[in-house]
TORKOL-4160 file (C-alpha; in steps of 0.2 Angstrom, whole numbers, padded with zeros to 4 digits, m for minus):
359
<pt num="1" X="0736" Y="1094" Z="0778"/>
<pt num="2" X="0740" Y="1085" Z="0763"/>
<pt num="3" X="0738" Y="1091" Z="0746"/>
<pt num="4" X="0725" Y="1081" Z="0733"/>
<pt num="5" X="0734" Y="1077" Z="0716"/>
<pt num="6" X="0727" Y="1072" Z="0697"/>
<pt num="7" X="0732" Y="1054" Z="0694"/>
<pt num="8" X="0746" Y="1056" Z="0681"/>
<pt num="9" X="0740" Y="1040" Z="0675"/>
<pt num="10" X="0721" Y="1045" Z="0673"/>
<pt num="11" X="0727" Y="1061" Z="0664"/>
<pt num="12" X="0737" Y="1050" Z="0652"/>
<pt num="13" X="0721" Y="1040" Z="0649"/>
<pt num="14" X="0712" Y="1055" Z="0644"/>
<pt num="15" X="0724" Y="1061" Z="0632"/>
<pt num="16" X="0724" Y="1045" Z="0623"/>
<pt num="17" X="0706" Y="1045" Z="0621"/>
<pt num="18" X="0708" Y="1063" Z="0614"/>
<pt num="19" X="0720" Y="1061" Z="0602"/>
<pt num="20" X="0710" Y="1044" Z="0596"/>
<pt num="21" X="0695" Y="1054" Z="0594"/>
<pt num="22" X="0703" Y="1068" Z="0583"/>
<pt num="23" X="0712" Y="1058" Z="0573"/>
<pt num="24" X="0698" Y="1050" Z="0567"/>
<pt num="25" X="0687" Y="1065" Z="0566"/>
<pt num="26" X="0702" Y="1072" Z="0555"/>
<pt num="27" X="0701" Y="1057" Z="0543"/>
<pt num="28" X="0696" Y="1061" Z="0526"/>
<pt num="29" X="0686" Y="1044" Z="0528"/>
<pt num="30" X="0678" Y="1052" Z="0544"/>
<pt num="31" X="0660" Y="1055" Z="0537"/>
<pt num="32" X="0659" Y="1037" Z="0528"/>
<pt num="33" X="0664" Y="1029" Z="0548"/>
<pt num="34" X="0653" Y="1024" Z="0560"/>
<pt num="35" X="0646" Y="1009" Z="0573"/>
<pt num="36" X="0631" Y="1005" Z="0561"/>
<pt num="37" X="0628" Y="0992" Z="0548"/>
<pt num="38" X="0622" Y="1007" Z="0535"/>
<pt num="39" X="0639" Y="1014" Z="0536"/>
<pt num="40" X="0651" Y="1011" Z="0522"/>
<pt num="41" X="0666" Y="1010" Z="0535"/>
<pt num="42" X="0659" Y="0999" Z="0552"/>
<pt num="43" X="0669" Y="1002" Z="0565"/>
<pt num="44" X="0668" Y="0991" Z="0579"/>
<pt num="45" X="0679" Y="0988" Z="0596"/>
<pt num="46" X="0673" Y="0973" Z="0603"/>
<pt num="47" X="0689" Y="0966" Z="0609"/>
<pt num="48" X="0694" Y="0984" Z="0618"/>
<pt num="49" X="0686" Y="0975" Z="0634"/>
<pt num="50" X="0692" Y="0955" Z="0630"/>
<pt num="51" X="0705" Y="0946" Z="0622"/>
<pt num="52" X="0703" Y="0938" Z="0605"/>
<pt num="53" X="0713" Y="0942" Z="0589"/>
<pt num="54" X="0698" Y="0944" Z="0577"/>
<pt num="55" X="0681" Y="0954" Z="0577"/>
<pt num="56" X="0668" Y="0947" Z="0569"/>
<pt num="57" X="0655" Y="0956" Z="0560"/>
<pt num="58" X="0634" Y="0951" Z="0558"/>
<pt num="59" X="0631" Y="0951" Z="0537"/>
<pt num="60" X="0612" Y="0951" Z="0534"/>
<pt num="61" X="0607" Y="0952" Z="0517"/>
<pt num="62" X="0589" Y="0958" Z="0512"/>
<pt num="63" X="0575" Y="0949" Z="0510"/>
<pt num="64" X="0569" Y="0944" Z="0493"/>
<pt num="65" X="0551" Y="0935" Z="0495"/>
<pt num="66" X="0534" Y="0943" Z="0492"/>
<pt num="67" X="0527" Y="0938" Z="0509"/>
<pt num="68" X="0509" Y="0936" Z="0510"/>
<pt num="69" X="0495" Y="0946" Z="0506"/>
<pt num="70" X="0478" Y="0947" Z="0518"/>
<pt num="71" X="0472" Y="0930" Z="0526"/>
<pt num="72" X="0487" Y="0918" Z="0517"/>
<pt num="73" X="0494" Y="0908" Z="0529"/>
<pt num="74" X="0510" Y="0914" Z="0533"/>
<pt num="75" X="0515" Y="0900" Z="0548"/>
<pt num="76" X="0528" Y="0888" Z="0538"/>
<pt num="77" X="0533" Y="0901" Z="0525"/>
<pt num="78" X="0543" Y="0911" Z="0533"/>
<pt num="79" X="0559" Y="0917" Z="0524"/>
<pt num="80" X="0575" Y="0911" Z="0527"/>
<pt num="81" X="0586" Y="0925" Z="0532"/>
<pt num="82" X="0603" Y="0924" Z="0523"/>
<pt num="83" X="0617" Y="0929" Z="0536"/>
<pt num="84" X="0633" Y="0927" Z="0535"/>
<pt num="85" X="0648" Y="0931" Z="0547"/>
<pt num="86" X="0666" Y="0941" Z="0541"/>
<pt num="87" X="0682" Y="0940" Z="0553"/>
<pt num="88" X="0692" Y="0955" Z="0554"/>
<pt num="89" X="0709" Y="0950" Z="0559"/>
<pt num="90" X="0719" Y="0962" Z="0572"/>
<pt num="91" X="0738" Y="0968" Z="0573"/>
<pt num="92" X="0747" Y="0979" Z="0580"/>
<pt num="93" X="0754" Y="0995" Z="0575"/>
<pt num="94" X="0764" Y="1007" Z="0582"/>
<pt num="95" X="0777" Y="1022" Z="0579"/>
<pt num="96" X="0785" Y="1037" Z="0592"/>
<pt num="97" X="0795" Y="1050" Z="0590"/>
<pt num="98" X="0813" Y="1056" Z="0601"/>
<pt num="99" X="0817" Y="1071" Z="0608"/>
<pt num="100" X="0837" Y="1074" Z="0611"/>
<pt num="101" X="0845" Y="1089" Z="0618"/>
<pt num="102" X="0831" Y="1095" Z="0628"/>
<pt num="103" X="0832" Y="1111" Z="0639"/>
<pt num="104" X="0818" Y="1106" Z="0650"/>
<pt num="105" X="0814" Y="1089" Z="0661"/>
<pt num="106" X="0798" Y="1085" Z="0651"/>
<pt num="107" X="0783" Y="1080" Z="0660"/>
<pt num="108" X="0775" Y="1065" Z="0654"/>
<pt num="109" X="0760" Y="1074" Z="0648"/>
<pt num="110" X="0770" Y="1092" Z="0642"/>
<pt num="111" X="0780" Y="1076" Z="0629"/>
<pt num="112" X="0765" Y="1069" Z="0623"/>
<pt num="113" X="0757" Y="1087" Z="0621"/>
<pt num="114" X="0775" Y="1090" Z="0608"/>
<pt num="115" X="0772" Y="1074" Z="0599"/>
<pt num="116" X="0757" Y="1075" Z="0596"/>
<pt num="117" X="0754" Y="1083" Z="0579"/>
<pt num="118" X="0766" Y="1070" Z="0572"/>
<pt num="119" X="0761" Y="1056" Z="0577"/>
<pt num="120" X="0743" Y="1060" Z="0574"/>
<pt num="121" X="0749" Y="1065" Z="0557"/>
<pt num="122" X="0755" Y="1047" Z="0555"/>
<pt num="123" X="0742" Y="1039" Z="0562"/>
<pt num="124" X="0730" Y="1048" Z="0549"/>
<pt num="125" X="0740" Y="1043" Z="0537"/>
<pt num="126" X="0742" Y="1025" Z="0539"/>
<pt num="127" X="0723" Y="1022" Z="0543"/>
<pt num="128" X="0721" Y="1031" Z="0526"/>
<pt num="129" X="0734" Y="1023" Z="0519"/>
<pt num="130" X="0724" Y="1005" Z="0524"/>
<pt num="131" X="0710" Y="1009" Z="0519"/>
<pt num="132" X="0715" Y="1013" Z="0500"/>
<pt num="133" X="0722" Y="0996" Z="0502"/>
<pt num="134" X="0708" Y="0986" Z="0506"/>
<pt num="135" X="0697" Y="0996" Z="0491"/>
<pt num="136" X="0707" Y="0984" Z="0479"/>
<pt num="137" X="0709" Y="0969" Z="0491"/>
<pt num="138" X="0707" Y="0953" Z="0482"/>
<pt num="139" X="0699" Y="0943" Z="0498"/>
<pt num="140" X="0708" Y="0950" Z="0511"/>
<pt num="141" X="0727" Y="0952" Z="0503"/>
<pt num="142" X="0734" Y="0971" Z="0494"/>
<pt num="143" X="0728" Y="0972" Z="0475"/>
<pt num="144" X="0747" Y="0972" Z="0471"/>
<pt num="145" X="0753" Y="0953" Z="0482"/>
<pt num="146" X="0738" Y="0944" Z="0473"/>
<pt num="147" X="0742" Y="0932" Z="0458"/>
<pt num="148" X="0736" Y="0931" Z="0441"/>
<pt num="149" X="0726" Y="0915" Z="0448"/>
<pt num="150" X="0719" Y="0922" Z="0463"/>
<pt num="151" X="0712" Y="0937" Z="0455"/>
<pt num="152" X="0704" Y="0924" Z="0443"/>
<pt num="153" X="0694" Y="0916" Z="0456"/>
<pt num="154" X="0691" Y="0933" Z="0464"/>
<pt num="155" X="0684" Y="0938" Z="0446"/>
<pt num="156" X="0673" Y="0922" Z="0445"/>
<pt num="157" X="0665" Y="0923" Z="0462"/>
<pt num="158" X="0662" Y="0942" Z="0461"/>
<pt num="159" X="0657" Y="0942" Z="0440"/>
<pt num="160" X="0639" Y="0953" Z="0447"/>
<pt num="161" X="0649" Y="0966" Z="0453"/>
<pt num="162" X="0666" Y="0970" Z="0441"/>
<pt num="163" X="0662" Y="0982" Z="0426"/>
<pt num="164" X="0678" Y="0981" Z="0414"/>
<pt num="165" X="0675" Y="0999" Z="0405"/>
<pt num="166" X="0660" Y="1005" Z="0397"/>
<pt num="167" X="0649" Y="0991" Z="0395"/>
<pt num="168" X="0646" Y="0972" Z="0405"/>
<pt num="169" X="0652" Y="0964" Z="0386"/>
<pt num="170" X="0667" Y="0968" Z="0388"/>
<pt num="171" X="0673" Y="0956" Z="0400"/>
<pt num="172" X="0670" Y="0936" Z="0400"/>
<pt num="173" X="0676" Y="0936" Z="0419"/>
<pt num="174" X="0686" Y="0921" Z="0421"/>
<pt num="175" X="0704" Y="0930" Z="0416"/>
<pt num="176" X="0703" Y="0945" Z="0426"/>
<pt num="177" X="0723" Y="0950" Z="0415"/>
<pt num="178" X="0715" Y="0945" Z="0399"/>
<pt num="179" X="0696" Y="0957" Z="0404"/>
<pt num="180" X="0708" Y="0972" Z="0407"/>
<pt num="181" X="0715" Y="0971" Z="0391"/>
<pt num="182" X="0699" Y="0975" Z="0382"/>
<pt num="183" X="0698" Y="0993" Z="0393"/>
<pt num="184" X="0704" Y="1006" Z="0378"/>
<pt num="185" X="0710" Y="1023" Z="0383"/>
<pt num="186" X="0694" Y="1029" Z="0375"/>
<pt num="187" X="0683" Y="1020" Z="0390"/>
<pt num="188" X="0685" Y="1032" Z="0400"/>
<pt num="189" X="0674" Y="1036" Z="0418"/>
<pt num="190" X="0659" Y="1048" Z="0416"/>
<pt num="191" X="0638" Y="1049" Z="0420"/>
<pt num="192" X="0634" Y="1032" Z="0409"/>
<pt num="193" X="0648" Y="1021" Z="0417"/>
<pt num="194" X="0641" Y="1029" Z="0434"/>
<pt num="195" X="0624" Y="1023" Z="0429"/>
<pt num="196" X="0630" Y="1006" Z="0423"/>
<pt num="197" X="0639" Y="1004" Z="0438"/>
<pt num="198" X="0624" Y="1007" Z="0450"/>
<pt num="199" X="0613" Y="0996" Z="0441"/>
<pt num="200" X="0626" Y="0983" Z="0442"/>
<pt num="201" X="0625" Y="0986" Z="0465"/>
<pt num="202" X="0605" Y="0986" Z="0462"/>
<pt num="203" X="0604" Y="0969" Z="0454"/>
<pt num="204" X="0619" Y="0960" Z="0459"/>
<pt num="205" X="0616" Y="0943" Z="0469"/>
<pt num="206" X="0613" Y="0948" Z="0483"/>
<pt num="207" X="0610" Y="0967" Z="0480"/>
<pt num="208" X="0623" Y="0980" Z="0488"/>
<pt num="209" X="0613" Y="0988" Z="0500"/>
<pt num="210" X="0615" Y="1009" Z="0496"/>
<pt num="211" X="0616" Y="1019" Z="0512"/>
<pt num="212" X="0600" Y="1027" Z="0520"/>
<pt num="213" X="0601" Y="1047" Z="0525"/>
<pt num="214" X="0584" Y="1050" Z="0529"/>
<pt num="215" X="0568" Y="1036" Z="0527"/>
<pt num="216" X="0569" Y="1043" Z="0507"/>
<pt num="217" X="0587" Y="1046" Z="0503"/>
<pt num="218" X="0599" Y="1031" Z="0498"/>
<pt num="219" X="0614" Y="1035" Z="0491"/>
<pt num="220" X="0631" Y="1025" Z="0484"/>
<pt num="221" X="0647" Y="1033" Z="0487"/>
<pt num="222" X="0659" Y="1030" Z="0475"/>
<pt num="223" X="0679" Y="1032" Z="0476"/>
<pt num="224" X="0689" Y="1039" Z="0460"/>
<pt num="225" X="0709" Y="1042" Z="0458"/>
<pt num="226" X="0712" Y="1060" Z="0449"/>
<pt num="227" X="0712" Y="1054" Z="0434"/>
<pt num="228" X="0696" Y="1045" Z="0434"/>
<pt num="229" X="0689" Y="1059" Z="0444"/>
<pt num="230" X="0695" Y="1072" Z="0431"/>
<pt num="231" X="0687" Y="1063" Z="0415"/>
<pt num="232" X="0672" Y="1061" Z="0428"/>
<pt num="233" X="0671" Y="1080" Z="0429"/>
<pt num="234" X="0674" Y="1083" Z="0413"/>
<pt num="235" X="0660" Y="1073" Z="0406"/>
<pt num="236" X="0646" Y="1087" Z="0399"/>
<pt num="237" X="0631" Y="1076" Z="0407"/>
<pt num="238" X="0638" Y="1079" Z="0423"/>
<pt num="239" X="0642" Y="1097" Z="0421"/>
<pt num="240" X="0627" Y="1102" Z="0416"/>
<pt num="241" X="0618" Y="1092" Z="0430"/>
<pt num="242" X="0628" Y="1100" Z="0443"/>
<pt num="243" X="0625" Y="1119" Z="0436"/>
<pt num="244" X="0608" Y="1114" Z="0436"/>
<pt num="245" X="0605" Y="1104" Z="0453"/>
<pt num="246" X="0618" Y="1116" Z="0464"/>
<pt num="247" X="0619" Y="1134" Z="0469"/>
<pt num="248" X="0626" Y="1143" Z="0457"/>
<pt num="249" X="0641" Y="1153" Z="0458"/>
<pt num="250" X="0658" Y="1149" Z="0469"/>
<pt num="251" X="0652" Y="1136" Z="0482"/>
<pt num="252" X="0647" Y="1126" Z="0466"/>
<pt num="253" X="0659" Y="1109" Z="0467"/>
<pt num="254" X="0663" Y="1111" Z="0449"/>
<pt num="255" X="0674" Y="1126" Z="0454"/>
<pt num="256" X="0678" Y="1121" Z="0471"/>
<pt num="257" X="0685" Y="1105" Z="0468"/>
<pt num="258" X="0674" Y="1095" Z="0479"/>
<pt num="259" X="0662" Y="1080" Z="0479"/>
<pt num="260" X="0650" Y="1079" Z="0464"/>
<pt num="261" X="0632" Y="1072" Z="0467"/>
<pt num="262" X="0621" Y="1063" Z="0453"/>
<pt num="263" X="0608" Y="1052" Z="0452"/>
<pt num="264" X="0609" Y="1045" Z="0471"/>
<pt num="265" X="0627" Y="1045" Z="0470"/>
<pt num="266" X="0641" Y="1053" Z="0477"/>
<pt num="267" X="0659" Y="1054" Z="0469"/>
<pt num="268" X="0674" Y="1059" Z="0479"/>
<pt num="269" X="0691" Y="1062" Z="0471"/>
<pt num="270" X="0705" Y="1050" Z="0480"/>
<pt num="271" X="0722" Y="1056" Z="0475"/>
<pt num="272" X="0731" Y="1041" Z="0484"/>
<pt num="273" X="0722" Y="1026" Z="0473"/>
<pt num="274" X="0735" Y="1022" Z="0463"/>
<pt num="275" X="0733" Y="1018" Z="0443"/>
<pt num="276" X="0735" Y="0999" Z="0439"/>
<pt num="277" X="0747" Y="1006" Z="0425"/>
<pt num="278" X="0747" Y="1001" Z="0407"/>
<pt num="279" X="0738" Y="0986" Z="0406"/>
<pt num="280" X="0723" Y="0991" Z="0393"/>
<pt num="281" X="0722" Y="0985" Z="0377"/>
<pt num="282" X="0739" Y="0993" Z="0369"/>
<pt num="283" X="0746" Y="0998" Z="0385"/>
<pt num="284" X="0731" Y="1010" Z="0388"/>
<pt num="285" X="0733" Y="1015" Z="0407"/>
<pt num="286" X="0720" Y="1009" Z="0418"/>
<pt num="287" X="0712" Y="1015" Z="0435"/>
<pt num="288" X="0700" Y="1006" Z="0446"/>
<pt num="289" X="0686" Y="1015" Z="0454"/>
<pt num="290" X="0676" Y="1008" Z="0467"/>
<pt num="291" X="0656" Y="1011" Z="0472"/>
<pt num="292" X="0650" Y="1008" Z="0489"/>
<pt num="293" X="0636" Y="1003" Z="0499"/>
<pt num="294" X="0632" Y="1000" Z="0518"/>
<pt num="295" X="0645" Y="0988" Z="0527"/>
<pt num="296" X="0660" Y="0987" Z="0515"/>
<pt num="297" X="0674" Y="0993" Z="0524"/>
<pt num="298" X="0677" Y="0984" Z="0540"/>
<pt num="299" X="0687" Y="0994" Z="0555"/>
<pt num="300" X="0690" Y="0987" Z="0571"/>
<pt num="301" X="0699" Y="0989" Z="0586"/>
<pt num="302" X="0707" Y="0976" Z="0600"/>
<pt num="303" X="0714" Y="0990" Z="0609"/>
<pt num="304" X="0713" Y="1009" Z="0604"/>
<pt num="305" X="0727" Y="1021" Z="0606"/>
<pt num="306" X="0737" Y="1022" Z="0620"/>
<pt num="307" X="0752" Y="1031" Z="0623"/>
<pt num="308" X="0769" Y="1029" Z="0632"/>
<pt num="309" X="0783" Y="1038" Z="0638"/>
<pt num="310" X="0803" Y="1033" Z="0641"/>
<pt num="311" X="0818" Y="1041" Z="0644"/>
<pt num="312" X="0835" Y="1037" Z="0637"/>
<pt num="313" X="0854" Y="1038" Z="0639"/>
<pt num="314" X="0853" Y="1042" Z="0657"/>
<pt num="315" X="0838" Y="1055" Z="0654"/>
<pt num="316" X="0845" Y="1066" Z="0641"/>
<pt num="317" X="0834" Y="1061" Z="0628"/>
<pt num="318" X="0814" Y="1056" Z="0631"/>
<pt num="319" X="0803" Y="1046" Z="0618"/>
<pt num="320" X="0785" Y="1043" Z="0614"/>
<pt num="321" X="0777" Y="1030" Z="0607"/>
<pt num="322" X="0757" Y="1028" Z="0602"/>
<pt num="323" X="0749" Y="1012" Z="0598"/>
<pt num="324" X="0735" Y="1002" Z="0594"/>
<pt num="325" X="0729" Y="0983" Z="0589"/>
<pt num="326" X="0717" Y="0987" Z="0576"/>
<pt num="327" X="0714" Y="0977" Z="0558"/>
<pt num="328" X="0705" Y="0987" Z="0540"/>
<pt num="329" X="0698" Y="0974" Z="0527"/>
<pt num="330" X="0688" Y="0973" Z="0514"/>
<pt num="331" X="0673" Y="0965" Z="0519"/>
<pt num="332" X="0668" Y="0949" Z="0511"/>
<pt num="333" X="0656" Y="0936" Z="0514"/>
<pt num="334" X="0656" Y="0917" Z="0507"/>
<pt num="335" X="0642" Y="0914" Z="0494"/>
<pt num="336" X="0644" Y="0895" Z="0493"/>
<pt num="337" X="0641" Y="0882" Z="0509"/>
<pt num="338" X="0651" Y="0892" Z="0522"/>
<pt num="339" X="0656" Y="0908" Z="0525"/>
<pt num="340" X="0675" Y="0907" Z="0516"/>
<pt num="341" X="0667" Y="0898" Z="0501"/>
<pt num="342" X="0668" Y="0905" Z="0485"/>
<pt num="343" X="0670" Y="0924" Z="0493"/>
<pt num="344" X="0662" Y="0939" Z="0487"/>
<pt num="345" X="0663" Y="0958" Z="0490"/>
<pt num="346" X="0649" Y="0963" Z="0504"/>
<pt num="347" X="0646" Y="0980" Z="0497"/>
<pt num="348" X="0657" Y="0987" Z="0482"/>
<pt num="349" X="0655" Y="0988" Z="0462"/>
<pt num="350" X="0675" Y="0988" Z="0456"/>
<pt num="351" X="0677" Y="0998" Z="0439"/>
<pt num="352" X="0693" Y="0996" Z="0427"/>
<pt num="353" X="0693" Y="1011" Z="0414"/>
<pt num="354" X="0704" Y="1020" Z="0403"/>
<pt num="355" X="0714" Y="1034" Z="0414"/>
<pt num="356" X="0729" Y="1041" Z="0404"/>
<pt num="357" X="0739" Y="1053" Z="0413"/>
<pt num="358" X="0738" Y="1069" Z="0411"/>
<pt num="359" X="0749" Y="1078" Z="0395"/>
């Protein structure tokens, strides 16, 4: 009688989607993910089952009319829904470890099982690494390639949703160099820039959208460096709001380090955002922070992790690789005729303030 096997290669498949669930789930991004239009990070996989080298993503903005009231005729005035499109561009990436000098014939599934912390360690740490990267994309390219005269035109088209320090004077947003130079070390991040900064996402044109917990809790989510987080915390307003509003004693976040809540916001502390450096007026160091609503960080996938084995110098050494097509943007959304006309940011508030490092 012949014995029944396991397909190695169905067994491979499930380990693929194993480690592309936990390395998500591990992300320190994790709880801002998700398939839906109210999540800050959209993830979407639409090209997993079809070829294409771009995802695109629905933008509906909200409705602003009054509608009608009792036996108005509604038939003819009916609002035009603004929608727009944004498209995520894909690539792939990849990385794999080698094992040399081994005293056993690997299996394919016992070498993947070995590599798998690392590689999942990288992979963490390279979707992490993007998305800090898109935070500050200036439509669509790293903070740090973008010239003087793109970020001008970036400033221009997003004027209702940049803060330049502690107050909307401070800028005249057509010299995005020149509006950083009025940011004074003094300006720095605390409750009254926080509130400044949600009124800015309330009445921008169109509003950024917060995102909805329950039918009655909407909430902004916003992303500070240490330093910005530190003068954050520091800021008496917010202490005493959180010794008043949270538990008190040792699960309190003022003495466990972690997220502080106020006002319908949430502030998380994001030690890889990296200073702008020492481009405030007289060389003040300046950090960004970054406020979020619903569907500003586009995610997608045009293949999800897979995983592959090889074997070298006549099986002595055994290597493996994990990979995936995938693309992490900011998403923007074109406010003029078309959808790449005159872009702005679909759901963020960027803030420039006074950061110095710490003495």
């Amino acid at each position: 009688m012949t014995d029944s096997t396991v397909a190695s290669g169905l067994t491979v498949q499930q380990w693929d989607a194993k480690f592309f669930k936990e390395y998500l789930e591990e992300s320190r991004f994790n709880s801002e993910m998700g398939t839906s239009s109210n999540n800050i990070i959209q993830l979407k996989s639409d090209l997993t089952k079809k070829k294409g080298d771009s995802i695109t993503y629905a933008l509906v903005n909200r409705l602003t009319g009054a509608g009608k009231i009792g036996s108005d005729t509604l038939e003819g005035q009916e609002e035009e829904m603004d929608s727009r499109s944004f498209k995520l561009a894909v690539n792939k990436i990849r990385n794999a470890v080698r094992v040399a000098e081994i005293d056993e014939q690997f299996s394919a599934i016992s070498l993947r099982g070995a590599a798998k912390e690392v590689l999942k360690d990288w992979m963490m740490e390279q979707t992490r690494d993007d998305i800090i990267t898109a935070l500050g994309m200036i439509n669509g390219t790293a903070y740090g390639s973008v010239s003087e005269a793109n970020k001008d035109i970036w400033l221009v088209d997003n004027a209702d949703r940049v803060l330049f320090g502690d107050a909307l004077g401070n800028g005249g947003y057509t010299d995005h160099s020149a509006d950083l130079l009025t940011v004074t070390a003094g300006m720095t991040f605390g409750a009254a820039e926080a509130q400044l900064m949600k009124r800015i996402a309330m009445t921008a044109g169109p509003k950024i959208r917060p995102i909805r917990t329950t039918n009655d809790e909407r909430w902004y989510i916003t992303y500070c460096d240490s330093r910005t987080f530190r003068d954050f915390k520091a800021d008496t307003v917010i202490q005493q709001a959180n010794r008043d509003a949270w538990q008190r004693g040792k699960d309190n976040p003022l003495f466990t380090g972690g997220d502080l809540v106020y006002d319908g916001m949430i502030f998380k502390e994001i030690p890889d955002i990296a200073s702008l450096g020492a481009v405030g007026a007289t060389s003040a160091a300046v950090s960004p922070v970054y406020m979020y609503g619903a569907q500003a960080i586009a995610l997608g996938w045009a293949k999800k992790t897979t995983s592959k084995s090889e074997t070298f110098d006549y099986g002595d050494k055994v290597g493996c690789a994990v990979e995936e097509i995938r693309g992490i943007e900011k998403i923007v959304f074109g406010s003029g005729s078309s959808d790449v006309a005159d872009l702005k940011d679909h759901g963020i508030v960027t803030g420039y303030f006074g950061a110095s490092a710490d003495q």
